[in-house]
C-alpha positions as CSV (number, residue, x, y, z in Angstrom):
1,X,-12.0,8.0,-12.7
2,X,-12.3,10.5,-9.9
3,X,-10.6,13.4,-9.1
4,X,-9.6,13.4,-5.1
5,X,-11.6,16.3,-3.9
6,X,-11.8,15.9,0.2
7,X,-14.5,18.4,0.1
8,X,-16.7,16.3,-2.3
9,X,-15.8,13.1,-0.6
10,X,-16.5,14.5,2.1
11,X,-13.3,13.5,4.4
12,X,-13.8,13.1,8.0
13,X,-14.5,10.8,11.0
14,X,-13.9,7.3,9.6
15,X,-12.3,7.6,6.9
16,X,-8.3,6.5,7.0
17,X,-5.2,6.4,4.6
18,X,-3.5,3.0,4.0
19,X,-0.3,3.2,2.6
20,X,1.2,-0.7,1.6
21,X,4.4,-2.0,1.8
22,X,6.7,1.6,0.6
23,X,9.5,-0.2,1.9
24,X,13.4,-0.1,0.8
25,X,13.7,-3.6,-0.6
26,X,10.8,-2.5,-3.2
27,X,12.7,0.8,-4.4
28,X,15.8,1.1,-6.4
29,X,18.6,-0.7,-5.0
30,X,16.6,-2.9,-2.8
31,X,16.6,-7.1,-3.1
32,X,13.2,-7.1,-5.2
33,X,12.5,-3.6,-6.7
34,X,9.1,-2.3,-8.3
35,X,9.8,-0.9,-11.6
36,X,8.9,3.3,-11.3
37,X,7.7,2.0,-7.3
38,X,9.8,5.6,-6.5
39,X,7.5,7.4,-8.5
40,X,4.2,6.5,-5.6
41,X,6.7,8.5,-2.8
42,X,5.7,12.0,-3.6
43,X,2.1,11.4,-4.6
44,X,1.8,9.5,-1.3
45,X,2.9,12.6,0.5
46,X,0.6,15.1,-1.2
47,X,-2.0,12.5,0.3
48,X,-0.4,12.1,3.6
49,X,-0.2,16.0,3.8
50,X,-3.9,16.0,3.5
51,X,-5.2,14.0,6.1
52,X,-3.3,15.0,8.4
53,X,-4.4,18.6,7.9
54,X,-7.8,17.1,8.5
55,X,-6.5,15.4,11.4
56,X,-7.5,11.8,10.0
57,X,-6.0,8.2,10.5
58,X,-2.7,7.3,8.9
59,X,-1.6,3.4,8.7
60,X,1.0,1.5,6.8
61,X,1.8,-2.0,6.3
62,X,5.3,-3.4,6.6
63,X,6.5,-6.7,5.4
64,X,8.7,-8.1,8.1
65,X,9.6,-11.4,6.7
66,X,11.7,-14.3,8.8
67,X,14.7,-15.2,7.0
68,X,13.0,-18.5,5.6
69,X,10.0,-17.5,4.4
70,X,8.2,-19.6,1.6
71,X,7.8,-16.5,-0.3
72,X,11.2,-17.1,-0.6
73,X,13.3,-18.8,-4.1
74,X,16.0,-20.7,-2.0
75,X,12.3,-22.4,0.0
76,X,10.8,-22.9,-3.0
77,X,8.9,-19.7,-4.1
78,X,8.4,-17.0,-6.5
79,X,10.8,-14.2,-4.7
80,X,14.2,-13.2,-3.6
81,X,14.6,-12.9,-0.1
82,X,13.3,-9.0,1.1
83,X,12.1,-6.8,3.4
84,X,13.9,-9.0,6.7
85,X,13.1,-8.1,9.5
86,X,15.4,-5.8,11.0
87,X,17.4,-4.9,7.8
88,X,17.5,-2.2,6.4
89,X,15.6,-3.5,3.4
90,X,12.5,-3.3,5.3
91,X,12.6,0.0,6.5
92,X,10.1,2.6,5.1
93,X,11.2,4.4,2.5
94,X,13.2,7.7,3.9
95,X,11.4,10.6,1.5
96,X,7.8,8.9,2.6
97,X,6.5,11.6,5.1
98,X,4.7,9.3,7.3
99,X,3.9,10.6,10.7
100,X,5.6,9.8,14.0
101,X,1.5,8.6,15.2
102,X,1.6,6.8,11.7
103,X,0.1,3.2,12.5
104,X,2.4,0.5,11.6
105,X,1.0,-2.9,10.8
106,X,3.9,-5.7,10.4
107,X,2.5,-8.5,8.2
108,X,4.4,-11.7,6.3
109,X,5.7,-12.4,9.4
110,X,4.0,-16.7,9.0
111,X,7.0,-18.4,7.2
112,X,4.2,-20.8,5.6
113,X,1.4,-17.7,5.0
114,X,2.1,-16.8,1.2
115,X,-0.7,-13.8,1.8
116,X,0.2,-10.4,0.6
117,X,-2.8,-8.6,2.0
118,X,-2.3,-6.5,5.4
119,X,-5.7,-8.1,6.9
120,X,-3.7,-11.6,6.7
121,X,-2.5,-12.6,10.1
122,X,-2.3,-9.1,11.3
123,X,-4.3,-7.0,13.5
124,X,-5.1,-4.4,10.6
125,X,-9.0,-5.1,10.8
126,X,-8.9,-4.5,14.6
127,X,-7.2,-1.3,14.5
128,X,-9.4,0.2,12.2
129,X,-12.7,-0.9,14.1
130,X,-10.8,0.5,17.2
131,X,-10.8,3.4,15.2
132,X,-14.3,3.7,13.7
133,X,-12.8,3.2,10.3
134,X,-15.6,3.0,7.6
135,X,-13.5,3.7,4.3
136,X,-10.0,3.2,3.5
137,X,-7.8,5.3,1.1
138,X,-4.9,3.0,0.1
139,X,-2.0,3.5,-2.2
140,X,1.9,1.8,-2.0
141,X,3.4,-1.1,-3.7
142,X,2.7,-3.4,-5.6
143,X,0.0,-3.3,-7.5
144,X,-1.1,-6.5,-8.3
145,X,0.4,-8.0,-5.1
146,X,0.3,-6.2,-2.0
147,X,-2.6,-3.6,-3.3
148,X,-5.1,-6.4,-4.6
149,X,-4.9,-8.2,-1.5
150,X,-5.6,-5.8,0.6
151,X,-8.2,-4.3,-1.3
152,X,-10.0,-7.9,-1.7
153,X,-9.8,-8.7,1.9
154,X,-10.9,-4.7,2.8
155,X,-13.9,-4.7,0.7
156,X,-14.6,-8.4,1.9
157,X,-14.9,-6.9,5.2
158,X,-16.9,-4.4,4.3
159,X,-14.9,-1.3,4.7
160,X,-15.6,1.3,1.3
161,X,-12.2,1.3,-0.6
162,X,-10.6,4.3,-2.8
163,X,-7.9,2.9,-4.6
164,X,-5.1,5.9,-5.1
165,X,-4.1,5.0,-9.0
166,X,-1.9,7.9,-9.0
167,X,0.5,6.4,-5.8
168,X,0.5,2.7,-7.1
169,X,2.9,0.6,-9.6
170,X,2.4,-2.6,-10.4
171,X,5.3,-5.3,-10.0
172,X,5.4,-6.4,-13.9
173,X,5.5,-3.8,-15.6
174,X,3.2,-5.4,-18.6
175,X,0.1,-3.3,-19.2
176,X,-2.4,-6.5,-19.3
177,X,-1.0,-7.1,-15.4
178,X,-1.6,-3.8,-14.5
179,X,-5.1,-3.3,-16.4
180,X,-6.3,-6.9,-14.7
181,X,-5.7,-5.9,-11.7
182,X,-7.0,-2.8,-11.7
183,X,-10.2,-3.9,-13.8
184,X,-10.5,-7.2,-10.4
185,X,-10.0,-4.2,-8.0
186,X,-12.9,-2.0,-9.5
187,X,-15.4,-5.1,-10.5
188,X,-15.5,-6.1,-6.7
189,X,-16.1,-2.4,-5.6
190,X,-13.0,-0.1,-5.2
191,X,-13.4,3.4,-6.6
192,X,-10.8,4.8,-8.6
193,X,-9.1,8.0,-7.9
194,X,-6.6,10.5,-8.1
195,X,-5.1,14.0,-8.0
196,X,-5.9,16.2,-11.3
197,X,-2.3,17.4,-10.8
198,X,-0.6,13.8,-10.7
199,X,0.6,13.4,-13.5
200,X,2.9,16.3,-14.2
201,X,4.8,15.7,-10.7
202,X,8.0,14.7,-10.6
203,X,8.9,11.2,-9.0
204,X,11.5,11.2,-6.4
205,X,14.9,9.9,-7.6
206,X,17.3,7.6,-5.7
């Protein structure tokens, strides 16, 4: 694993920060909450902080789910209703420190699309070819949900993918869910990285 270093890496024209689904259904309190998902808020923000010092693209996916979607237990799938559209469940998480200019992609917006990824029925892909996007930072919730779809479907595009470990948590917290994920993410091509000082931060407490 990597440290981020934007001078090695290079950071500039085309490169872009993803941030998935840090919405208030996924945190404490909310309908369907990932375990420590609190904890990806401030290391989000040290990343946030950095590009746009450097002036770089910020995006972030929203779920925006219709009331029956087959996500859904009471239509017949896996999940408790979350992240409605216009509730307060899908609203971005308060402490995030996204930027007013942040791109907002709203995706599980199909009732009968069970897709997690933001390339899945939305117009991610054409935002970032509007903007000359070439690699994609990405970080946000959940792990083996949200983040492996979208990494799958960005690297099947052919964008260059750095996967944040420091600013994700998966949705179970069993380690074997966490390491296959990971372990799919980096076999098709992600690079792993993160900051040197992650791991003594404090997470943000609600």
């Amino acid at each position: 694993m990597d440290v981020f270093d934007p001078q090695k890496l290079g950071l500039g024209p085309g490169d872009a920060f993803l941030a998935v689904d840090v919405q208030n259904d996924h945190l404490p309190g909310g309908t369907l909450v990932v375990p420590r998902g609190n904890e990806v808020v401030p290391a989000l923000n040290r990343y946030i902080d950095i590009f746009v010092s450097f002036h770089l693209p910020l995006l972030a996916t929203r779920k925006w789910h219709p009331r029956r979607h087959c996500l859904f237990i009471d239509q017949g799938g896996p999940w408790p209703p979350h992240c409605l559209q216009n509730s307060s469940g899908a609203e971005f998480c308060a402490q995030l420190k996204l930027p007013p200019w942040t791109v907002v992609i709203l995706k599980g917006m199909n009732p009968s699309v069970e897709s997690g990824s933001g390339f899945a029925g939305t117009a991610l892909h054409d935002r970032l070819q509007a903007l000359g996007i070439s690699r994609l930072f990405i970080g946000g919730l959940a792990l083996e949900t949200g983040i492996l779809e979208t990494v799958r479907d960005a690297l099947a595009a052919g964008y260059i993918v750095y996967m944040l470990l420091d600013a994700v948590r998966p949705m179970n917290p069993l380690p074997a869910v966490e390491l296959s994920a990971s372990e799919e993410m980096l076999s098709l091509g992600a690079v792993p990285l993160q900051m040197e000082e992650a791991v003594v931060s404090p997470a943000i407490s609600f």
